[in-house]
C-alpha positions in Angstrom: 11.4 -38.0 5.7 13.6 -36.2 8.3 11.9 -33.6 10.1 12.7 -31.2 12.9 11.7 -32.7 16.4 8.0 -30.5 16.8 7.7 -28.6 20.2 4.4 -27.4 21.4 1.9 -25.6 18.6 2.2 -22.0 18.4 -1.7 -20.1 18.4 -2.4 -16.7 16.8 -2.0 -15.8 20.6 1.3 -17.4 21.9 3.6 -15.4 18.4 4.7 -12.0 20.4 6.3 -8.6 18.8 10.2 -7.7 19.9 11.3 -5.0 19.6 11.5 -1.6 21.4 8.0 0.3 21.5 8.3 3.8 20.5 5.5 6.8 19.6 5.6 8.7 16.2 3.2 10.7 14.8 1.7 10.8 11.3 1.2 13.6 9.4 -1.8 14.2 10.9 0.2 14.7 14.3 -1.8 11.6 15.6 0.3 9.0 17.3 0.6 5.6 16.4 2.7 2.8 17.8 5.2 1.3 15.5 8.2 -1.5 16.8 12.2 -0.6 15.9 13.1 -2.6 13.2 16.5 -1.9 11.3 16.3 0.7 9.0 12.2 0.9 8.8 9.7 0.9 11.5 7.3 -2.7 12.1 3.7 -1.5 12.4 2.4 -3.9 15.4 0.1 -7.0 14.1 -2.6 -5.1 16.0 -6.7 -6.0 15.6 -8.4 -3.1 14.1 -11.7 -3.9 15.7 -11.8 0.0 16.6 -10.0 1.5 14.2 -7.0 1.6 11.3 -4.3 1.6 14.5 -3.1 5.3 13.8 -3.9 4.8 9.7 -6.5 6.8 7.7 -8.1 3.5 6.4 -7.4 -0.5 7.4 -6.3 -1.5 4.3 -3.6 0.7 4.5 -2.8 -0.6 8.1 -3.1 -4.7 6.9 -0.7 -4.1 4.0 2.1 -2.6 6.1 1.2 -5.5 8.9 2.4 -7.6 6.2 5.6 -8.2 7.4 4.7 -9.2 11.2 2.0 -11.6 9.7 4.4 -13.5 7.3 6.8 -13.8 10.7 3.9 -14.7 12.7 2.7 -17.7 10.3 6.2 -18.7 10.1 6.8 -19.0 13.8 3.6 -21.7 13.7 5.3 -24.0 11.0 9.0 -23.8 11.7 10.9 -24.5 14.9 14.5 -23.4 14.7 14.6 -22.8 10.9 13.6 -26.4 9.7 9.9 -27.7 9.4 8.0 -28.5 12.0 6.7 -32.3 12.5 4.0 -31.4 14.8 2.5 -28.5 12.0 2.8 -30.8 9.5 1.6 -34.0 10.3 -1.9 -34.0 9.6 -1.4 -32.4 5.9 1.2 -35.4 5.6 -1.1 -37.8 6.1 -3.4 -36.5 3.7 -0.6 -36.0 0.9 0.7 -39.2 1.7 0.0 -41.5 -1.3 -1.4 -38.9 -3.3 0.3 -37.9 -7.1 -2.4 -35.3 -8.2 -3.4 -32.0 -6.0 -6.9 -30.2 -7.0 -7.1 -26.6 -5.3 -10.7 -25.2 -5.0 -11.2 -21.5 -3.8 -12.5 -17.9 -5.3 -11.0 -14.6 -5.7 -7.7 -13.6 -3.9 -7.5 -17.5 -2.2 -7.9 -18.5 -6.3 -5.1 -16.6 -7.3 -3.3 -17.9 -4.3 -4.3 -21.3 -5.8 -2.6 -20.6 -9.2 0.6 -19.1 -8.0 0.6 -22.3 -5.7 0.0 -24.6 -8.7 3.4 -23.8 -10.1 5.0 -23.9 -6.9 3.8 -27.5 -6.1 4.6 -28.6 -9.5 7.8 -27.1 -10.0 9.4 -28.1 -6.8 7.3 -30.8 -5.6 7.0 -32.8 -8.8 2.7 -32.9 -7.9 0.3 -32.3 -10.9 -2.2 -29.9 -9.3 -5.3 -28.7 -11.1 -7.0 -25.3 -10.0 -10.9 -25.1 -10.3 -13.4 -22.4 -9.3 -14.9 -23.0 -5.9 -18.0 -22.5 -7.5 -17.9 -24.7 -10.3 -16.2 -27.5 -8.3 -19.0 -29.4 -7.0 -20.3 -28.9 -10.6 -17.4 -31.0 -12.5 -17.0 -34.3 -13.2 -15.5 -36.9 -10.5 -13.4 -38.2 -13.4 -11.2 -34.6 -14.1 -8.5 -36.3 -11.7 -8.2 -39.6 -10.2 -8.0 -39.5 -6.3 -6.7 -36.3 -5.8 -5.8 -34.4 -2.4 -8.0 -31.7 -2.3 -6.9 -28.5 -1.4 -9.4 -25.6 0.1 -8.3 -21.9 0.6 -10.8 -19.1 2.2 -9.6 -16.6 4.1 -12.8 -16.7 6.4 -13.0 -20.6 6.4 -16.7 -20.0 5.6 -16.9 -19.2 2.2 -19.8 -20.8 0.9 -19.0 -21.6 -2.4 -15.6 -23.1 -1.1 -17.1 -24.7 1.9 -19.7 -26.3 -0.5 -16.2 -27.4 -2.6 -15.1 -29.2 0.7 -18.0 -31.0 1.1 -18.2 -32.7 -2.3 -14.8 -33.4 -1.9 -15.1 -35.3 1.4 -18.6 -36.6 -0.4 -16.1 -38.3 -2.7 -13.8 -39.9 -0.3 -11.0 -37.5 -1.1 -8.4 -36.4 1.4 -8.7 -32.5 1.8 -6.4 -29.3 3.5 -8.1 -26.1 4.4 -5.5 -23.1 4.6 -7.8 -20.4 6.2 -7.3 -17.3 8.3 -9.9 -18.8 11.1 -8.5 -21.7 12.3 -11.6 -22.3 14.0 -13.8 -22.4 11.3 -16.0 -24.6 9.3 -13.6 -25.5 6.7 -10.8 -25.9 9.3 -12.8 -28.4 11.3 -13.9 -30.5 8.3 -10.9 -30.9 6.6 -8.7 -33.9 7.2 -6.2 -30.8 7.9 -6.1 -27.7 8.9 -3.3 -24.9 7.4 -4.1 -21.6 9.2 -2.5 -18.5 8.4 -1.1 -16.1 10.9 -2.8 -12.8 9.4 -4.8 -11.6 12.1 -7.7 -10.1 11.9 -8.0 -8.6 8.5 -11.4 -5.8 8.4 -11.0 -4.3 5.1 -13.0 -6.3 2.4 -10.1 -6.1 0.0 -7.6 -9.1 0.9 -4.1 -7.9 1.6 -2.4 -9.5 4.8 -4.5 -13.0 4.4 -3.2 -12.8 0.5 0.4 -13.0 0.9 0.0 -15.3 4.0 -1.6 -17.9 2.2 1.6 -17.6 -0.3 3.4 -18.3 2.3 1.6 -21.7 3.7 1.7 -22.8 0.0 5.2 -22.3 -0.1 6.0 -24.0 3.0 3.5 -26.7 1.7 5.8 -27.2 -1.3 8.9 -27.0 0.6 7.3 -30.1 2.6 6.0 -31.9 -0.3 9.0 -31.7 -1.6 10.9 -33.0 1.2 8.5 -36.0 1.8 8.5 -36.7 -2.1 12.5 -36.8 -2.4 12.7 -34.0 -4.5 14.7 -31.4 -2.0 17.7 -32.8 -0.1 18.1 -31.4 3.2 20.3 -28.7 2.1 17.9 -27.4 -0.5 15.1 -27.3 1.8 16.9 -25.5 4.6 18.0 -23.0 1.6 14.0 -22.7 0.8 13.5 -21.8 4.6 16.1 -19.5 4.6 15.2 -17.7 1.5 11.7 -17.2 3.0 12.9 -16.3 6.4 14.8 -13.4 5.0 11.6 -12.0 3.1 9.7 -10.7 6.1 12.7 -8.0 6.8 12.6 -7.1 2.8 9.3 -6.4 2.6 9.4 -4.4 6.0 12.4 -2.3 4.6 10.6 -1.6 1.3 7.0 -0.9 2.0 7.5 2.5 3.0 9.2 3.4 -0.1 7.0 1.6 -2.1 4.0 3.7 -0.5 5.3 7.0 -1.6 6.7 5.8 -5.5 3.0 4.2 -5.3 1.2 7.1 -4.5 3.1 9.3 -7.0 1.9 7.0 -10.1 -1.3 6.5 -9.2 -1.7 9.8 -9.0 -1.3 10.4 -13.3 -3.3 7.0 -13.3 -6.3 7.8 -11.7 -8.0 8.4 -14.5 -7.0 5.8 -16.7 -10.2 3.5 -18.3 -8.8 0.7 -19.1 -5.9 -1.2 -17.0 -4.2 -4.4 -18.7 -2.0 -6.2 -16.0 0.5 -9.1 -17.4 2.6 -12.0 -16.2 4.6 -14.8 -16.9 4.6 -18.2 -15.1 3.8 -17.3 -11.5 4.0 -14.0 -12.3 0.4 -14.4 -14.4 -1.3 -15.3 -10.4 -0.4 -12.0 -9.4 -1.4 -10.3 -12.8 -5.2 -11.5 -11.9 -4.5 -10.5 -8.4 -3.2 -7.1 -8.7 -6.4 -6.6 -11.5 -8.7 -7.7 -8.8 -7.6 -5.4 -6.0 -8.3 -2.4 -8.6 -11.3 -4.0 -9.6 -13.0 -4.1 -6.0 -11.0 -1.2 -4.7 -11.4 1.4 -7.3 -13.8 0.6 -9.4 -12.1 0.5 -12.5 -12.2 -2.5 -15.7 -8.8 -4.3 -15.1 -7.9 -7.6 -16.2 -5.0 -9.8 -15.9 -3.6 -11.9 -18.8 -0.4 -13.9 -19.4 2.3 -11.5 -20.9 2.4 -14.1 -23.9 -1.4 -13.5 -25.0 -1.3 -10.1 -25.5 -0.6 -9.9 -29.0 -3.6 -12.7 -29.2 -6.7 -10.1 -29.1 -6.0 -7.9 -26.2 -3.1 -5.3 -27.8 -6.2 -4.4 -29.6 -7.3 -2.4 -26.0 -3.7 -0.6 -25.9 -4.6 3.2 -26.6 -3.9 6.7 -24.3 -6.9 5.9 -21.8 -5.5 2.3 -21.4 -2.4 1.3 -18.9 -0.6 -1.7 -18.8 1.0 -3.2 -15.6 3.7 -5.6 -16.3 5.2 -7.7 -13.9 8.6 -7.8 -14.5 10.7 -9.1 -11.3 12.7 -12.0 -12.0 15.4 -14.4 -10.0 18.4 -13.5 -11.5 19.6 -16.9 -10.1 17.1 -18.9 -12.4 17.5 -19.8 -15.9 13.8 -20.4 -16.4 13.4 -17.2 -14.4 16.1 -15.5 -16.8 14.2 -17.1 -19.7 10.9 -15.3 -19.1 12.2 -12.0 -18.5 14.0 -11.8 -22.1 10.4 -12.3 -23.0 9.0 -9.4 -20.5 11.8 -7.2 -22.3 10.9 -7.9 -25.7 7.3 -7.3 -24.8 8.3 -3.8 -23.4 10.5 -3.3 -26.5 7.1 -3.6 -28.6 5.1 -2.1 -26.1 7.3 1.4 -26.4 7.1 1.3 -30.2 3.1 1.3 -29.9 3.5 4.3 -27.5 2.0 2.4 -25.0 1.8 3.7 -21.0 3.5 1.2 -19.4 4.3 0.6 -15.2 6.4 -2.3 -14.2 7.1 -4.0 -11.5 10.9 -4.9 -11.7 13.4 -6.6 -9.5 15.7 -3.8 -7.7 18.6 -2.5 -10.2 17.1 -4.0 -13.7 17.9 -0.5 -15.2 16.9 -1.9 -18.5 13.3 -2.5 -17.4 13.2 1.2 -16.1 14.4 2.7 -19.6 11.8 0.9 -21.6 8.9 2.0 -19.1 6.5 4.7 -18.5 7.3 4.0 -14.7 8.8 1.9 -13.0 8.4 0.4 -9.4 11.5 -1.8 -8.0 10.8 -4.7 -5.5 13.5 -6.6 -3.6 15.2 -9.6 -4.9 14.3 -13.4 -4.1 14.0 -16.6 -5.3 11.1 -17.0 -7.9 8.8 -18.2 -5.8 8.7 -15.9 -3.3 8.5 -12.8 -5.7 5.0 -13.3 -5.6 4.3 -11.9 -2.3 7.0 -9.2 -2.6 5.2 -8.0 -6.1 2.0 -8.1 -5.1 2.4 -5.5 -2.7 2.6 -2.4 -5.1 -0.3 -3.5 -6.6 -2.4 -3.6 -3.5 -0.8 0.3 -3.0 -1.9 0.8 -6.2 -5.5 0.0 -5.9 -5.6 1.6 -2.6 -4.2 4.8 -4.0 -6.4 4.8 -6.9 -9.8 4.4 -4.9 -8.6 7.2 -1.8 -7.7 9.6 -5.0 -11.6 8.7 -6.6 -12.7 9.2 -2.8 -14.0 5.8 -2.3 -14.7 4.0 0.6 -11.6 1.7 0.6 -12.3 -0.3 3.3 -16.0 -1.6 2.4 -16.3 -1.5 -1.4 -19.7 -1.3 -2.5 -21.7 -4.4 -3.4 -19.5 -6.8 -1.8 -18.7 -8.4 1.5 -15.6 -10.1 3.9 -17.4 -13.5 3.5 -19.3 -15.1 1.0 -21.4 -16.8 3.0 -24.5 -17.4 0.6 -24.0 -18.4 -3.2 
């Protein structure tokens, strides 16, 4: 497989910000340093060791670094828009031979997993099989034959997860950690290390390290995909370029998608019951986006494929329940296309019931908008990449929700950064 001649690694370090620095103040009249970017100002990648970095609360600050982090990782696994050799070699080795993927990891790094899943599968041509961290070691060695096994923590030291590497390696399996530390345990142990570019993320809710480990998937796929004969060189430089552009969408939205945010969570904060749905790789983010309400605000939420609704949970759909739908499709893709005539029959239905619906819909699907309660509008990409540009609403959501219910956003109660005990 032809791969870009690799140049020297890139550390956490070695990535720097361009731009001009300039000061603006908040509303609070406190300043805060922000880098000229286009239309929208690039809040700096900074470590919030002692403090938000001008924001009332780090979450906040991690989801608008979002941007910087996704050009940060890049700048460690490309070198001049193509893959790099030298970034990729040691998860080569490990894929090398290998038809059949397990991904083992808990929470936000699960949901990772699954949107990951289709990605591998869909481009790569790799059956992949998603477990539980935690019931991993559990399972029988006969579930898959010889898989690679792939490990994603944002800490690296997850217990569970770590415990998932061990049995794999126990098993003679080849294994990939993608973690946020690259000097952790996991990254150490594994036959390869992925790291994302996040940065240090101190909020307990995962935003930043989230959509990062989208990204290493993605390029995983791209690669996979490349090694296995299923992209030609064009259609992988088209992958690259699709994701390259992303960074500078997301950057260009995030402000307006903090104040449409804001505005809905605002008649939602009082809501009991939150139902959030999903097609394909769309479901991932579902579970996601229910998570980050979940552990943020303290509200039931739960995330189900679009397609089961009518199978037991419609039966929750009343005035104290909402439903989130992700609706944002590639217009460009006819399985894509497919699943959002489904989305819009499900809206169709869901507007007869009465039902209080907020969607999450690709910019300028006005039919979305007239068949929901609210609707939030997201940039347009490729399929794959929609994830991490839908996802992002959802972690405004939950963050609007808990600051509105006067919760401590940044340390939830009863949980922790790292599971470091099981």
């Amino acid at each position: 497989m032809p791969l870009a001649s690799s140049g020297p690694q890139i550390s956490c370090r070695d990535v720097s910000l361009r731009g001009k620095q300039h000061r603006v103040r908040r509303c609070d009249r406190k300043p805060i340093n922000v880098l000229s970017g286009g239309d929208a100002a690039v809040v700096k990648n900074l470590d919030l060791s002692e403090g938000a970095s001008g924001f009332p609360h780090a979450m906040l600050a991690e989801i608008f670094q979002q941007p910087q982090a996704l050009r940060d990782t890049l700048a460690y696994y490309l070198r001049d828009k193509s893959l790099s050799g030298e970034a990729f070699a040691a998860a080569h080795s490990a894929l090398l031979g290998h038809e059949r993927l397990v991904i083992a990891a808990s929470g936000s790094s699960r949901h990772a997993g699954l949107a990951g899943e289709i990605m591998l599968e869909d481009l790569a041509g790799v059956t992949v099989d998603v477990e539980y961290a935690s019931e991993y070691t559990y399972r029988s060695t006969h579930t898959l034959q010889d898989p690679c096994t792939i490990v994603i923590s944002q800490s690296g030291e997850t217990a569970d997860t770590l415990a998932a590497l061990r049995e794999a390696r126990g098993r003679g399996l080849k294994t990939i950690a993608i973690t946020n530390n690259p000097s952790s345990a996991m990254a150490r142990e594994a036959d390869a290390s992925m790291p994302t570019l996040a940065g240090k993320e101190r909020a307990i809710p995962a935003t930043k390290s989230f959509t990062t480990q989208l990204a290493v998937l993605y390029l995983l796929t791209v690669f996979a995909a490349r090694m296995r004969g299923r992209a030609t060189a064009r259609v992988t430089e088209l992958y690259l370029e699709q994701l390259i552009r992303l960074p500078d969408l997301l950057e260009q939205a995030i402000p307006r998608l903090r104040r449409q945010v804001a505005t809905v969570a605002e008649r939602l904060k009082e809501t009991e019951t939150f139902l959030f749905l999903g097609r394909g790789i769309h479901y991932a983010i579902a579970r996601e986006g229910a998570l980050k309400l979940k552990e943020s605000s303290y509200m039931q939420a739960e995330g189900y494929p679009a397609g089961e609704l009518k199978h037991g949970p419609n039966a929750l759909v009343s005035g104290n329940a909402a439903l989130v739908v992700l609706a944002a499709y590639d217009r460009n893709d006819p399985d894509s296309t497919l699943r959002h005539s489904k989305i819009l029959q499900l809206l169709r239905d869901l507007k007869k019931q009465g039902a209080d619906t907020l969607t999450i819909a690709t910019e300028a699907d006005d039919e979305v908008g007239e068949l929901s309660s609210d609707c939030i509008f997201v940039p347009a990409c490729s399929e794959y990449l929609l994830p991490i540009c839908e996802v992002v609403p959802l972690q405004l959501l939950a963050y609007s929700i808990a600051i509105l219910r006067g919760i401590d956003v940044d340390n939830p109660r009863n949980l922790v950064k790292a599971v470091v005990r099981e």
